[in-house]
C-alpha positions as CSV (number, residue, x, y, z in Angstrom):
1,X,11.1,4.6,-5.7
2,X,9.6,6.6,-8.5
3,X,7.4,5.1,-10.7
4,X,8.8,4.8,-14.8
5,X,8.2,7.6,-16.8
6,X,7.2,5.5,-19.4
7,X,5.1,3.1,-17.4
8,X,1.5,2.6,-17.3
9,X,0.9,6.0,-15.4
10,X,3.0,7.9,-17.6
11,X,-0.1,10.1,-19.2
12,X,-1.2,10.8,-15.8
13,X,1.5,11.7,-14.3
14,X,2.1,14.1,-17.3
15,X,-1.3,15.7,-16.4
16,X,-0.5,15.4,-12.8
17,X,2.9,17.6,-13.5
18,X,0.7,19.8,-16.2
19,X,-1.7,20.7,-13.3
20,X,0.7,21.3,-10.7
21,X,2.6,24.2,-12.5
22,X,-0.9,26.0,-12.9
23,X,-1.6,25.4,-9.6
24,X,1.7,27.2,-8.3
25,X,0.7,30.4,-5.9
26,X,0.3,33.6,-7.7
27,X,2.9,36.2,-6.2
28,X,2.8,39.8,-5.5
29,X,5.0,42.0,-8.2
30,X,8.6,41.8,-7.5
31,X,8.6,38.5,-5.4
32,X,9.8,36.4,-7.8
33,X,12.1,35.2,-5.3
34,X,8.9,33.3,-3.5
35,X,7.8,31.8,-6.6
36,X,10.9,30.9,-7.5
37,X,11.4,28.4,-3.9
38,X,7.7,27.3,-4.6
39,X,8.2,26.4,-8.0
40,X,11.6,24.2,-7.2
41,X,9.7,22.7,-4.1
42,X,6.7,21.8,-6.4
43,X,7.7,21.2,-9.1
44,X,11.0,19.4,-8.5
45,X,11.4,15.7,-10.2
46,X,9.1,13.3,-7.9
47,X,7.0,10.0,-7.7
48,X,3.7,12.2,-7.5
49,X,2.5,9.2,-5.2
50,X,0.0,11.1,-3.4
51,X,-1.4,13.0,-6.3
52,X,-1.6,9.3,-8.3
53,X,-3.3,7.6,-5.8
54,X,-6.0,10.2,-5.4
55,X,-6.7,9.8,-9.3
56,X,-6.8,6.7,-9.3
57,X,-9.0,5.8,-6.7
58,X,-11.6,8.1,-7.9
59,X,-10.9,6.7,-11.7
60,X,-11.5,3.4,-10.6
61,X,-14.4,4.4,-8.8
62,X,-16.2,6.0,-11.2
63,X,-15.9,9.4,-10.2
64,X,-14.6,12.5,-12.7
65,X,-10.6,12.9,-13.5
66,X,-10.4,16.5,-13.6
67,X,-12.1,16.6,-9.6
68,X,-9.2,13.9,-8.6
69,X,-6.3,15.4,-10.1
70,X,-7.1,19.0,-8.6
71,X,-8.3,17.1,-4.8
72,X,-4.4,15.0,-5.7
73,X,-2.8,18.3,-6.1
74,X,-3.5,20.1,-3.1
75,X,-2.5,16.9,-1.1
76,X,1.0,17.5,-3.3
77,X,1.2,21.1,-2.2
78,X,0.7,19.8,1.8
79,X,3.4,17.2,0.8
80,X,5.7,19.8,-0.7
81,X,5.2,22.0,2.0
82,X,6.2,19.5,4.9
83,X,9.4,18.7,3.1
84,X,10.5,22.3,3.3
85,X,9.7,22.2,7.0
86,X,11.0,18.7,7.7
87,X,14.5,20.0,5.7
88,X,14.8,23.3,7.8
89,X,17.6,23.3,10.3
90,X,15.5,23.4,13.3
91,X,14.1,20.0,12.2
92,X,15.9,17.7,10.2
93,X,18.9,20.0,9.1
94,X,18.8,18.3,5.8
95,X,21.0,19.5,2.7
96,X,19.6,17.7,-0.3
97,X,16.2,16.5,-1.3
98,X,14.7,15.5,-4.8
99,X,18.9,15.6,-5.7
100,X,18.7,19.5,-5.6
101,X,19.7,21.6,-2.3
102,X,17.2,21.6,0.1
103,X,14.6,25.1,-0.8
104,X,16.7,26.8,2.4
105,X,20.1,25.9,1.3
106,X,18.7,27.3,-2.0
107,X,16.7,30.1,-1.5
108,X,17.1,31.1,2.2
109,X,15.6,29.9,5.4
110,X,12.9,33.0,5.6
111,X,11.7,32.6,1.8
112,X,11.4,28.6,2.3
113,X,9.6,28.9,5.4
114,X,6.9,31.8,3.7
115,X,6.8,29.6,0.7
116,X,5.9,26.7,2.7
117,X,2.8,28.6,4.4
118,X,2.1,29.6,0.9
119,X,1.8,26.2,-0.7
120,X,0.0,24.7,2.7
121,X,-3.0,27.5,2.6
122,X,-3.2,27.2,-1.2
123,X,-3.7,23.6,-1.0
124,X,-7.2,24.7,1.1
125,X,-8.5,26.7,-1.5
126,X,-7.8,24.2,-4.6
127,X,-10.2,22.3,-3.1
128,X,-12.8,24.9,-2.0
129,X,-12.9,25.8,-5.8
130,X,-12.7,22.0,-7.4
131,X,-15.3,22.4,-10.2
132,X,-18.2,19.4,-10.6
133,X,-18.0,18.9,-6.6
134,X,-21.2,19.6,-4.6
135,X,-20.4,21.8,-2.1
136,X,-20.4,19.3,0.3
137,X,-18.3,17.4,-0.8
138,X,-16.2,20.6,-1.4
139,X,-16.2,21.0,2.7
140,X,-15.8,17.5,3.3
141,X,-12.5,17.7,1.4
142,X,-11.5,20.3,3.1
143,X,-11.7,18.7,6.6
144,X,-10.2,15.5,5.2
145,X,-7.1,17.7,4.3
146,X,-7.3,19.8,7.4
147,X,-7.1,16.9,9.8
148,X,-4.3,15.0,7.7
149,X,-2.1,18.4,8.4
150,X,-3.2,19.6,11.8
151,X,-2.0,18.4,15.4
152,X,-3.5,14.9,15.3
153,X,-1.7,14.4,12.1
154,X,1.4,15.3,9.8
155,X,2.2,18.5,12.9
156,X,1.5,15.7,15.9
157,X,3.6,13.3,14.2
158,X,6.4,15.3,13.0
159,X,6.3,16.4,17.1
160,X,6.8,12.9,18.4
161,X,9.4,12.5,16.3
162,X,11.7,15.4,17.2
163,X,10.6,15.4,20.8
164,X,10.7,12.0,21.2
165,X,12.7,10.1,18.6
166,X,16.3,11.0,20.3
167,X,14.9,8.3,23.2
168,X,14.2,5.3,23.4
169,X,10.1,4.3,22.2
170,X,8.3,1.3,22.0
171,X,7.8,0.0,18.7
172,X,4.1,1.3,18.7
173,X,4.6,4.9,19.9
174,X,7.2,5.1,16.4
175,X,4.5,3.3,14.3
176,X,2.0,5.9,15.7
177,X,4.8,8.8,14.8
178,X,5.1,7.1,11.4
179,X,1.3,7.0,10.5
180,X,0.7,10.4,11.5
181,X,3.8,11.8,9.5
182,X,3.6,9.5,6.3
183,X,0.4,7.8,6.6
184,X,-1.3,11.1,7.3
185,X,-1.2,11.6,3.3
186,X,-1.7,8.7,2.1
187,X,-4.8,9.0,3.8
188,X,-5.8,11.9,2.9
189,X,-5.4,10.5,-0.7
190,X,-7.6,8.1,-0.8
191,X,-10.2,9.7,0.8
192,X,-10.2,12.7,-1.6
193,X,-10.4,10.4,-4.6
194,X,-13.4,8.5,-2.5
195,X,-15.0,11.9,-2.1
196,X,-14.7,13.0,-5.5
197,X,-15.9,9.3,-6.9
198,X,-19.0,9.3,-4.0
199,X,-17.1,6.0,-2.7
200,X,-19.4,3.8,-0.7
201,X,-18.8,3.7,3.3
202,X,-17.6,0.0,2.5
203,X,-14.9,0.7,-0.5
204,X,-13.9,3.9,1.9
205,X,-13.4,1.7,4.9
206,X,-11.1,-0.9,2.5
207,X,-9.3,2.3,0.9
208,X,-8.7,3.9,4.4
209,X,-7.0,0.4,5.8
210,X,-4.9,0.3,2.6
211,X,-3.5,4.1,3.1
212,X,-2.4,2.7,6.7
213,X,-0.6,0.3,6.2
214,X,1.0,2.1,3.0
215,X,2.2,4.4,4.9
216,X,3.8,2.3,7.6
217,X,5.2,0.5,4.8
218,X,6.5,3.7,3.5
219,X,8.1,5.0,6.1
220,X,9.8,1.4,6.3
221,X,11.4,1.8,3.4
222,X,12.4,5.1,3.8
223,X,14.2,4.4,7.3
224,X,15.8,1.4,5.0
225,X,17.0,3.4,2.8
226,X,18.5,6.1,5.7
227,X,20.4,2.9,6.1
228,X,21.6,1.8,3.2
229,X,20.9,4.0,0.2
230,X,23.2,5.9,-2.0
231,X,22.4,9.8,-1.4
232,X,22.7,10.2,-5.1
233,X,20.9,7.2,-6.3
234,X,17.9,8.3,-4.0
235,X,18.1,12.4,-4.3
236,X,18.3,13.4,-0.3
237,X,20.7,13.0,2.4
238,X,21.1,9.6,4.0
239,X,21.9,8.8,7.6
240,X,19.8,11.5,9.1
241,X,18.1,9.2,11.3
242,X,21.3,7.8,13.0
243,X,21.1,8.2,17.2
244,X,17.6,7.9,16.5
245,X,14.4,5.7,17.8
246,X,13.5,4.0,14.5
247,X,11.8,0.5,13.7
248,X,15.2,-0.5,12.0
249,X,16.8,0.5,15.3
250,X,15.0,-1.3,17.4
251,X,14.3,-4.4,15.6
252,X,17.0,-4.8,13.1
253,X,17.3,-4.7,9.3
254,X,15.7,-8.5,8.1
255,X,13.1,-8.1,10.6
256,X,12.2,-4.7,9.6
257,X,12.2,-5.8,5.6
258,X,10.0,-8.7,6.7
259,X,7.7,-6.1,7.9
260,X,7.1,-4.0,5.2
261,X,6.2,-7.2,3.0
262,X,3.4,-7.9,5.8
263,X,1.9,-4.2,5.6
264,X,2.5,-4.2,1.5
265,X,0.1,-7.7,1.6
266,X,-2.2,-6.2,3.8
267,X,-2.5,-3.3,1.9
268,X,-2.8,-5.1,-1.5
269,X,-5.5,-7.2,0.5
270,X,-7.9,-4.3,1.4
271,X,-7.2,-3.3,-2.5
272,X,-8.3,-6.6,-3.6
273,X,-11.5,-5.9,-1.9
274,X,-12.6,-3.2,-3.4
275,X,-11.3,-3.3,-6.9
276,X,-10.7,-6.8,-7.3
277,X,-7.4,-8.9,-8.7
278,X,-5.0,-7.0,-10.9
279,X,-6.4,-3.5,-10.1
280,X,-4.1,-0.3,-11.6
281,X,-3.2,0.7,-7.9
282,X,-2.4,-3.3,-6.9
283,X,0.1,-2.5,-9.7
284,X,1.4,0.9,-8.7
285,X,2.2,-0.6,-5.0
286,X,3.9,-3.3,-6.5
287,X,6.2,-1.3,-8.8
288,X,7.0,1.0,-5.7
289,X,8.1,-1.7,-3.7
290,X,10.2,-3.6,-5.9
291,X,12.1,-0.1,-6.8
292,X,12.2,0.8,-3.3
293,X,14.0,-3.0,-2.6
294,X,16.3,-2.5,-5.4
295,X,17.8,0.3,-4.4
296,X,18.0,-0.2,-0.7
297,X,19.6,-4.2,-1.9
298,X,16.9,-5.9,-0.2
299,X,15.9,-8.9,-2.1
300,X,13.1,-8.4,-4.3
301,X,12.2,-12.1,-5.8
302,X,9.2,-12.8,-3.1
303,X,7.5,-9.7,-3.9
304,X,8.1,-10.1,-8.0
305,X,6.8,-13.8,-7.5
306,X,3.8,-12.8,-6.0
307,X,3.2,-9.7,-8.2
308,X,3.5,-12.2,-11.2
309,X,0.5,-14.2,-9.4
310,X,-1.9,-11.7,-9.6
């Protein structure tokens, strides 16, 4: 589901990479070790979704590169950080993400779990120090990035799905899970990039929609994929959500597919809106999609048809 190296994004996702390593937490003398787990958590081989979308949005928008891809980054730190918690035994007890061991199979369950807090708190001050930012926007940032992690977000979500995904759920208590866990960034994406472009409350309101249904489109995918993937092909463990509440579960795989297409439309709608036909993030969402239905062998033509339309 990563986007092509050498596609349309490929510059900024070279900057996006370039500014991540600078970014990675200075460590005291001696704990190399630390760095070490953050650095492979980081900076391991990824679609830099979250990190892209914030750039451009604010691109797009008007508003100043260097802003967005510092405001993207510390939404990839929170990202990287929840994927070392998610991986840990007590949670998901996975072995393999990005196609390299999971940063406690790798560096120990102690060091992943410090690096984690490391990565999450230094995502806070990348954004209390992004140059060209008034310093309310600096605070407004902040708070967007707080609330995306906090108990009505990525930590309320990731609790509804441990405590509650093992029974059974209606298929709007697993949507709420999902939104809060996956949709949770997303949102926090766009937002950032709205902030750092001084979005209007209209264009914010359209971007805002499109990061929710993203994200429940995401997380879609993703339980597709749990389904039907090949670990290697996709770079983490697969079947980790068997016994488990899921959309997929409860509705079945062709309704579940048909689904995602109607939260991809409706997010390429509220895009349409606010930066017309055709737009570079119309075409990222499209890309993602089709990759994602490739590898999962769901059939791609509708989408392809469609993305050829427009």
């Amino acid at each position: 589901m990563s986007p092509s190296p050498d596609g349309p994004n490929s510059a900024l996702l070279s900057r996006i990479d370039a500014r991540l390593a600078d970014l990675v937490p200075v460590v005291l003398a001696g704990q190399q070790g630390l760095e070490a787990a953050m650095r492979d958590s980081l900076l391991a081989p990824g679609k830099r979704l979250r990190p892209l979308i914030a750039a451009i949005v604010a691109q797009d928008l008007g508003g100043p590169l260097d802003a967005a891809l510092d405001a993207g980054c510390a939404v990839e730190m929170v990202h990287a950080a929840s994927l070392i918690l998610d991986d840990l035994p007590c949670m998901d007890d996975a072995t393999l993400r990005r196609g390299r061991p999971a940063i406690h199979r790798g560096h120990g369950e102690d060091v992943a779990v410090l690096a984690s807090i490391a990565m999450l708190t230094e995502a806070f001050a990348v954004l209390s120090r992004i140059e060209g930012l008034s310093p309310e926007r600096r605070n407004a940032a902040v708070g967007v990035l707080a609330s995306a992690v906090g108990a009505l977000g990525l930590v309320g979500g990731q609790y509804q799905d441990l405590r509650g995904g093992r029974g059974p759920r209606s298929a709007q208590d697993i949507g709420d899970a999902n939104g809060r866990k996956t949709g949770a960034l997303f949102l926090s994406a766009v937002e950032l990039g709205a902030i750092v472009a001084g979005a209007t409350p209209g264009q914010r309101a359209n971007l805002s929609a499109f990061a929710a249904e993203l994200g429940l489109a995401f997380q879609l995918l993703d339980d597709l994929l749990d389904l039907t993937a090949d670990p290697a092909a996709i770079g983490k463990d697969v079947g980790r959500d068997a016994g488990k509440s899921t959309v997929v579960a409860l509705v079945g795989v062709e309704r579940t597919q048909r689904l995602v297409e109607r939260h991809i439309g409706a997010a390429r709608a509220h895009l349409e809106t606010v930066f017309g036909a055709d737009s570079r993030l119309d075409a990222l969402v499209c890309s993602l999609a089709l990759s994602a239905r490739k590898g999962s062998g769901e059939p791609a033509q509708a989408l392809e048809q469609e993305s050829g339309r427009r």
